[in-house]
VEXZA-181624 format. One line per field, with one value per residue: x, y, z of N, C-alpha, C in turn; residue in three letters. Coordinates in steps of 0.2 Angstrom, whole numbers. Layout:
% VEXZA-181624
n.x: c(X; ...)
n.y: c(Y; ...)
n.z: c(Z; ...)
ca.x: c(X; ...)
ca.y: c(Y; ...)
ca.z: c(Z; ...)
c.x: c(X; ...)
c.y: c(Y; ...)
c.z: c(Z; ...)
res: c(ALA; ...)
This chain:
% VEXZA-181624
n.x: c(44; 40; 32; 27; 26; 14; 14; 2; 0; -6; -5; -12; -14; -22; -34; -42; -55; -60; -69; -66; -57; -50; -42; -31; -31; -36; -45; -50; -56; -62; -54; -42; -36; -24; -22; -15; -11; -1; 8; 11; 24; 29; 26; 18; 2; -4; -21; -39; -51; -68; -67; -61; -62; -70; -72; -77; -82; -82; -93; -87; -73; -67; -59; -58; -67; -60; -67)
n.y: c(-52; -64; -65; -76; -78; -86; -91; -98; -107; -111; -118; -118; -127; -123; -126; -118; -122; -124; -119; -118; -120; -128; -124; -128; -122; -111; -97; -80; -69; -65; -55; -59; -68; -70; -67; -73; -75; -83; -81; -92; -88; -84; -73; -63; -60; -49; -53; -46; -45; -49; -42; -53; -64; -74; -76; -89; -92; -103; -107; -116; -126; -131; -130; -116; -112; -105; -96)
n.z: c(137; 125; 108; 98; 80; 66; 50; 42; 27; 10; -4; -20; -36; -50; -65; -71; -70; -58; -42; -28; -14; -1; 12; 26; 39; 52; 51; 60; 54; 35; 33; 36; 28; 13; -2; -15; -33; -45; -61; -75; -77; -67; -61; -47; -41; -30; -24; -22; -8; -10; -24; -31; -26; -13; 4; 15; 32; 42; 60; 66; 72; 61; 46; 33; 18; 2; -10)
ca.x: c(39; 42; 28; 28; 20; 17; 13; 1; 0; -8; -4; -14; -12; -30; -35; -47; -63; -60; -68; -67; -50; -50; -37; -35; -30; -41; -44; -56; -59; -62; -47; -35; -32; -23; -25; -11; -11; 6; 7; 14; 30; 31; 24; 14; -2; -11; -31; -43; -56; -76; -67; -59; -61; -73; -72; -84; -80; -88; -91; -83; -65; -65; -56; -61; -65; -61; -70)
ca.y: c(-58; -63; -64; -78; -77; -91; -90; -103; -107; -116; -117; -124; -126; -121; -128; -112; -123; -125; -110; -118; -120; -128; -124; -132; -118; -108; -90; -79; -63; -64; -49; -62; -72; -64; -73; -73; -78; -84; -85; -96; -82; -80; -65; -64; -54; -50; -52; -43; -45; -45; -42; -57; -67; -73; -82; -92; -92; -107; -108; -126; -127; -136; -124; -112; -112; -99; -95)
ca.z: c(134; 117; 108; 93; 75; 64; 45; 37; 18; 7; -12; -28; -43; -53; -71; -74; -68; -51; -40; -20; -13; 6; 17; 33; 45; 55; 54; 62; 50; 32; 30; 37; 21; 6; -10; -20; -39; -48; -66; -76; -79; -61; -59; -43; -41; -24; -26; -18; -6; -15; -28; -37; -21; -6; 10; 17; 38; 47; 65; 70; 74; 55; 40; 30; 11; 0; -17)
c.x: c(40; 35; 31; 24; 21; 11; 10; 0; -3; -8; -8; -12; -21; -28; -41; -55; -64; -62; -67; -62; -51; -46; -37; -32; -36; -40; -51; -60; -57; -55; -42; -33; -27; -21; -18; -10; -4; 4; 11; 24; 31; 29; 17; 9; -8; -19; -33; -48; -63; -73; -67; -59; -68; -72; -77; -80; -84; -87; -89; -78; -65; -63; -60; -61; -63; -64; -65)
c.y: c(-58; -67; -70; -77; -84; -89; -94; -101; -110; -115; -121; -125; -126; -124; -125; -114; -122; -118; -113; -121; -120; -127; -127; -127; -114; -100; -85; -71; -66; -61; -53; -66; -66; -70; -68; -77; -79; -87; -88; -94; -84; -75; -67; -58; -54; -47; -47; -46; -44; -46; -46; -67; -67; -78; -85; -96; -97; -106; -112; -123; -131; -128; -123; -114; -104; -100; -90)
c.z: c(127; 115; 98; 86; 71; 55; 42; 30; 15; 0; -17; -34; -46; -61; -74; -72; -62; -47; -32; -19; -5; 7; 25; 42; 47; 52; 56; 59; 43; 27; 32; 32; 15; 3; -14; -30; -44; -56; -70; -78; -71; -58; -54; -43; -34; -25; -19; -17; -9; -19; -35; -32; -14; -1; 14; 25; 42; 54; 68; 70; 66; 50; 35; 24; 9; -8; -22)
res: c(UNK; UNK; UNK; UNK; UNK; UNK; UNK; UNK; UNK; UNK; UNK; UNK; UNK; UNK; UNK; UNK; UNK; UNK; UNK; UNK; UNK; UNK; UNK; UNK; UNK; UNK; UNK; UNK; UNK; UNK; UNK; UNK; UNK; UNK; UNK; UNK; UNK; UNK; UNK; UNK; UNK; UNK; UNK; UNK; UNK; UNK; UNK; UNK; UNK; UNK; UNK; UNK; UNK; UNK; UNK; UNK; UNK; UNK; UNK; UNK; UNK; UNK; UNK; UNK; UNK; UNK; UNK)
């Protein structure tokens, strides 16, 4: 049985004010997202959970924000 995966994405570009970033896929735990941050160099940097970042999980079939 082959078992398929599929990777969504979503990317912004931020202007230092902005703190809520909708995306429009689903997910069903908070730990399923990773936040990643790219600076204007390139240089990528994976966020963390609580820390620099929260999620906010609805129950509807509609997408999640994230903070």
């Amino acid at each position: 049985m082959t078992v398929s995966s599929l990777t969504n994405k979503a990317s912004f570009s931020a202007n230092g004010s902005t703190t809520v970033f909708a995306y429009n896929f689903k997910i069903f735990a908070d730990a399923d997202l990773e936040v990643i941050s790219r600076a204007a160099d390139g240089t990528e940097t994976i966020k963390t959970l609580s820390t620099h970042y929260n999620c906010l999980l609805y129950t509807s079939d509609a997408a999640d924000d994230m903070q």
